[in-house]
C-alpha positions as a LaTeX table, in Angstrom:
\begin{tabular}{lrrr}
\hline
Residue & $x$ (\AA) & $y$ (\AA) & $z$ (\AA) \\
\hline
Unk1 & $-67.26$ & $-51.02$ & 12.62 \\
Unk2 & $-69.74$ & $-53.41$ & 14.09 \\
Unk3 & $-66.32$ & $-54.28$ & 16.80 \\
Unk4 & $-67.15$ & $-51.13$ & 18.41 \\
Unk5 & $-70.63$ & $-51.79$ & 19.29 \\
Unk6 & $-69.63$ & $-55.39$ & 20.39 \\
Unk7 & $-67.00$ & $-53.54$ & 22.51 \\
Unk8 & $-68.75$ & $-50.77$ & 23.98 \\
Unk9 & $-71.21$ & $-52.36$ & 26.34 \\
Unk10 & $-71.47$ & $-55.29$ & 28.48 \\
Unk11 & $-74.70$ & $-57.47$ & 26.49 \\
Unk12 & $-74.50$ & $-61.22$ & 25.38 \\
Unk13 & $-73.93$ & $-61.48$ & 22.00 \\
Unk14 & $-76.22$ & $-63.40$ & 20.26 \\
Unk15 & $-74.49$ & $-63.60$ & 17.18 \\
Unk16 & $-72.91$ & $-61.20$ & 14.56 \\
Unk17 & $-74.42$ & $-61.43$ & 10.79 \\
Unk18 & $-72.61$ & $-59.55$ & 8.07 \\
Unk19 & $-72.79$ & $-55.76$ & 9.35 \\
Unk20 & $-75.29$ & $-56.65$ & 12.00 \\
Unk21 & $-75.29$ & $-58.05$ & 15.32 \\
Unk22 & $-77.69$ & $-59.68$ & 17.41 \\
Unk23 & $-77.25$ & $-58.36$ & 21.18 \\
Unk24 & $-79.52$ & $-59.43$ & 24.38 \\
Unk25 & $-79.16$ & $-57.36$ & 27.27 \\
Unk26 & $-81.58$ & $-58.39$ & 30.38 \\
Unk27 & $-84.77$ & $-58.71$ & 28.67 \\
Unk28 & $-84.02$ & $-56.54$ & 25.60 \\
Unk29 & $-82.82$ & $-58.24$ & 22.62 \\
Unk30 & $-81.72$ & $-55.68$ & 19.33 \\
Unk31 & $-80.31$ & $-56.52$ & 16.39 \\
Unk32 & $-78.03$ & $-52.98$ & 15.73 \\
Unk33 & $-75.57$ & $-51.88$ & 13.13 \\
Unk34 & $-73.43$ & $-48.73$ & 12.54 \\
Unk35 & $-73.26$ & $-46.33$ & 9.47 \\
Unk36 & $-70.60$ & $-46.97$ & 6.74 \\
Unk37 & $-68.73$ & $-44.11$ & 7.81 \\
Unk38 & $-67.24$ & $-43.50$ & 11.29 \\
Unk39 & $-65.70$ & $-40.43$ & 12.81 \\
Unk40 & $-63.24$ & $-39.94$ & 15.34 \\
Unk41 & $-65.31$ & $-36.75$ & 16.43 \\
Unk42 & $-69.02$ & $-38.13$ & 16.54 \\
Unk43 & $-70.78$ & $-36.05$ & 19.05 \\
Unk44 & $-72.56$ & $-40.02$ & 19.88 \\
Unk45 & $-71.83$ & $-42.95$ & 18.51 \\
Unk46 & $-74.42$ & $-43.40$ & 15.56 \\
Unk47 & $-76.18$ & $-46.39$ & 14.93 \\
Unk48 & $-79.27$ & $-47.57$ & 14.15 \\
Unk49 & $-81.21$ & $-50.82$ & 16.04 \\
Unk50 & $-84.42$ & $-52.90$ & 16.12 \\
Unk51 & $-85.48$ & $-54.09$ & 19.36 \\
Unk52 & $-87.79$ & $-56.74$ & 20.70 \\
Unk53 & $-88.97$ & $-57.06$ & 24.41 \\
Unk54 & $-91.60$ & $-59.22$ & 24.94 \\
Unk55 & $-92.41$ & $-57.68$ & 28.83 \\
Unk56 & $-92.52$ & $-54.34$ & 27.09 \\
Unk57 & $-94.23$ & $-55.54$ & 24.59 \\
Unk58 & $-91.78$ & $-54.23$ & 22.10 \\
Unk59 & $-91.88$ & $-56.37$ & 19.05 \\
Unk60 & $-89.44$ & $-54.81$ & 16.46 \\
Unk61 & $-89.05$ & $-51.04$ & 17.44 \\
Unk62 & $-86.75$ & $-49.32$ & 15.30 \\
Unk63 & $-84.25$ & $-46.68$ & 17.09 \\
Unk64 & $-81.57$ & $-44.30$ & 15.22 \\
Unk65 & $-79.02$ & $-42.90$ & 17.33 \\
Unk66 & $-77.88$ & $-39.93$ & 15.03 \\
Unk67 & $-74.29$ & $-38.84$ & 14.40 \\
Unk68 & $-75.00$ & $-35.08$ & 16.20 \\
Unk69 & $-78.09$ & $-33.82$ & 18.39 \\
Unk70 & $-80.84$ & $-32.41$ & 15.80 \\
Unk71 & $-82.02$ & $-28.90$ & 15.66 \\
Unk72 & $-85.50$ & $-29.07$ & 17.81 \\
Unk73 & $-88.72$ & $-29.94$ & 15.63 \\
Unk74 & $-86.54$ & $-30.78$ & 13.10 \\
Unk75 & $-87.62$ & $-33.86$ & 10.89 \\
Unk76 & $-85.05$ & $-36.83$ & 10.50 \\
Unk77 & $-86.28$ & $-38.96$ & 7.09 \\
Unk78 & $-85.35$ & $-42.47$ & 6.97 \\
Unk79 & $-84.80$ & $-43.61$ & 3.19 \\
Unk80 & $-84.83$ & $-47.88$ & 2.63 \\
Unk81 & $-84.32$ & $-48.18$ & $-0.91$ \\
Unk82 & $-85.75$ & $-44.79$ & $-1.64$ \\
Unk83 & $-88.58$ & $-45.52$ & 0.28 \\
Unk84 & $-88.76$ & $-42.48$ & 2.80 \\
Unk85 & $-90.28$ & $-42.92$ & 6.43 \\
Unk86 & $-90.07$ & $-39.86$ & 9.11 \\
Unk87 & $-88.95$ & $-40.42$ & 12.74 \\
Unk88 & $-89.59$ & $-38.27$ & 15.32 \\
Unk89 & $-86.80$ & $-36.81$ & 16.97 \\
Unk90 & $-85.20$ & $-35.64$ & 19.96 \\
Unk91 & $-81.64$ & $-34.91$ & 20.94 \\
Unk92 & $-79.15$ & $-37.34$ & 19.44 \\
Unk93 & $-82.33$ & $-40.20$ & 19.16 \\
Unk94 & $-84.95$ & $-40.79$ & 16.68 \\
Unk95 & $-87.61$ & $-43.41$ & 16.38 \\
Unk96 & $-90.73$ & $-44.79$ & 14.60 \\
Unk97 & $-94.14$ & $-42.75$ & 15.59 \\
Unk98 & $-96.05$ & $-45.91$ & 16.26 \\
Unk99 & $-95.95$ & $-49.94$ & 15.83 \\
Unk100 & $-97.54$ & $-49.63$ & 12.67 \\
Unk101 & $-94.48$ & $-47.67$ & 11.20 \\
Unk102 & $-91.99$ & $-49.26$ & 13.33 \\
Unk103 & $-93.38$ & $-53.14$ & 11.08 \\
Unk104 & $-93.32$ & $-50.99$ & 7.95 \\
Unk105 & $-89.57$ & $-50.42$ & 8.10 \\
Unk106 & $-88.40$ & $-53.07$ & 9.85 \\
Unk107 & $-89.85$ & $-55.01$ & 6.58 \\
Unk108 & $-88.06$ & $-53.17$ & 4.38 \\
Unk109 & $-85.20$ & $-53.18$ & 6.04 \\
Unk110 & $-85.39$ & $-57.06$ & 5.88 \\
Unk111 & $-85.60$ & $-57.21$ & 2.26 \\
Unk112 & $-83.97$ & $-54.03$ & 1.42 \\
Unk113 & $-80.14$ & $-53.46$ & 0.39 \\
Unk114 & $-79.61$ & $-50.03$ & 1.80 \\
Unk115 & $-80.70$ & $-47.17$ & 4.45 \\
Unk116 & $-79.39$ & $-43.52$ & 4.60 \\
Unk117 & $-80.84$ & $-41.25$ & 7.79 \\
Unk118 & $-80.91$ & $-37.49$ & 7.35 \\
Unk119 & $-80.65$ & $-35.18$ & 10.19 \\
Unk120 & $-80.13$ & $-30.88$ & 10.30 \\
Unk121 & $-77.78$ & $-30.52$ & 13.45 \\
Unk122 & $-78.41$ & $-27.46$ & 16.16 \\
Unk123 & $-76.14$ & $-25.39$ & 13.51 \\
Unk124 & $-78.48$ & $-26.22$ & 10.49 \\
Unk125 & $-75.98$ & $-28.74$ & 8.99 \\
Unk126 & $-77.22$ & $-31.64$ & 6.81 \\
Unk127 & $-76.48$ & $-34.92$ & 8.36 \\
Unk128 & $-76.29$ & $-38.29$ & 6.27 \\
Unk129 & $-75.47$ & $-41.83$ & 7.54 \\
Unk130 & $-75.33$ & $-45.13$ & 4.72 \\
Unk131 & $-76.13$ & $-48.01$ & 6.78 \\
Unk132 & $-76.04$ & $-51.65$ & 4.49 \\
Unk133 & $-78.76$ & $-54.23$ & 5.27 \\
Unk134 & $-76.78$ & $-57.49$ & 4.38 \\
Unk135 & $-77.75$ & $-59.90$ & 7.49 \\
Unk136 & $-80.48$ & $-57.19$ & 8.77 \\
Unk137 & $-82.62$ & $-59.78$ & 8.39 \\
Unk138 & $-80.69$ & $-62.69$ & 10.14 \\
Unk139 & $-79.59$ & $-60.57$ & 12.82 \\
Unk140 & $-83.28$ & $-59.67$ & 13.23 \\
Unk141 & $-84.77$ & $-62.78$ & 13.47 \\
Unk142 & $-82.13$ & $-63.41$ & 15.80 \\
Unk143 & $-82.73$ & $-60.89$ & 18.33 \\
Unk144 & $-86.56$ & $-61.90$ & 18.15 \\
Unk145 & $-86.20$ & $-65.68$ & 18.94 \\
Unk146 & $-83.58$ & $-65.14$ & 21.69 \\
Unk147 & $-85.67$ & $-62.37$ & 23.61 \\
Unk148 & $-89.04$ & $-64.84$ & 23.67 \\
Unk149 & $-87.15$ & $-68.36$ & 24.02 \\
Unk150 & $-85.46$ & $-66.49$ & 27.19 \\
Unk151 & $-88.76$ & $-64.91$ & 28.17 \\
Unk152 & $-90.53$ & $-68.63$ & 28.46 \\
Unk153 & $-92.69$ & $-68.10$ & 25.19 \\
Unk154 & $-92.70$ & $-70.21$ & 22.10 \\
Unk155 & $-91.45$ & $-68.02$ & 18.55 \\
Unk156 & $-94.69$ & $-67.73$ & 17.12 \\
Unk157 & $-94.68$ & $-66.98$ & 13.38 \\
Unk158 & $-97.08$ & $-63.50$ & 14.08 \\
Unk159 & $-94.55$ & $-62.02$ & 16.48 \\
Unk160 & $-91.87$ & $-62.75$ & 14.01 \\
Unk161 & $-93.57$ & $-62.54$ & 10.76 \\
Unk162 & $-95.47$ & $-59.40$ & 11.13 \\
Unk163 & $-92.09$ & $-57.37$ & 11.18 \\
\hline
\end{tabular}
């Protein structure tokens, strides 16, 4: 599954860990992965990604690209573990609502062993995506070292460590 992300647009990879893969693409670095199942008739190509941008100051957002565009002011609920976290949502996209959420998952992702992401589509159909975590956190620290080593900074253990 992760072969069609490598595939499907030009970024460096940085390297691939388990289910995860560690892509830099100009000053964006993201360590992304795809659901468990894959469909020949996705609406988008699902997949869910933690990026790092140091001129952005991005440091760890967490994106969800969902498998069909969601029903307006519809909730999408992120489970780690069991551990639920809303997203807000538009279209086919979904992400944290701040920085303090966006360190909140992207720690549990790190230590957890599984994600599911439920969605209602424009019809009012459930949605569900399994995505694994094996090598989350690899491909995470990953993506973090590579964006500020290529932005001139120094890894320091706050930019990494907080997330």
């Amino acid at each position: 599954m992760l072969l069609l992300l490598l595939l499907a647009a030009p970024r460096e990879v940085i390297g691939v860990h388990f289910g995860w893969g560690a892509f830099r693409d100009g000053g964006r670095c993201s360590a992304m992965t795809e659901p468990q199942r894959r469909s020949t008739n996705d609406d988008a190509r699902p997949h869910a990604a933690i990026t790092f941008a140091p001129a952005e100051n991005l440091r760890g957002q967490f994106y969800v690209r969902l498998r069909r565009p969601g029903r307006d002011g519809s909730a999408v609920l992120l489970r780690i573990d069991g551990t639920p976290f809303q997203l807000l949502a538009r279209g086919a996209d979904a992400w944290s609502p701040s920085a303090r959420a966006d360190a909140a998952i992207v720690q549990a992702i790190r230590t957890g062993v599984s994600m599911t992401v439920e969605s209602r589509t424009t019809r009012g159909a459930t949605v569900r995506d399994l995505y694994l975590l094996r090598g989350a956190a690899t491909a995470i620290d990953a993506a973090a070292i590579t964006c500020l080593q290529s932005a001139g900074k120094k890894p320091q253990s706050d930019y990494i460590g907080r997330i």
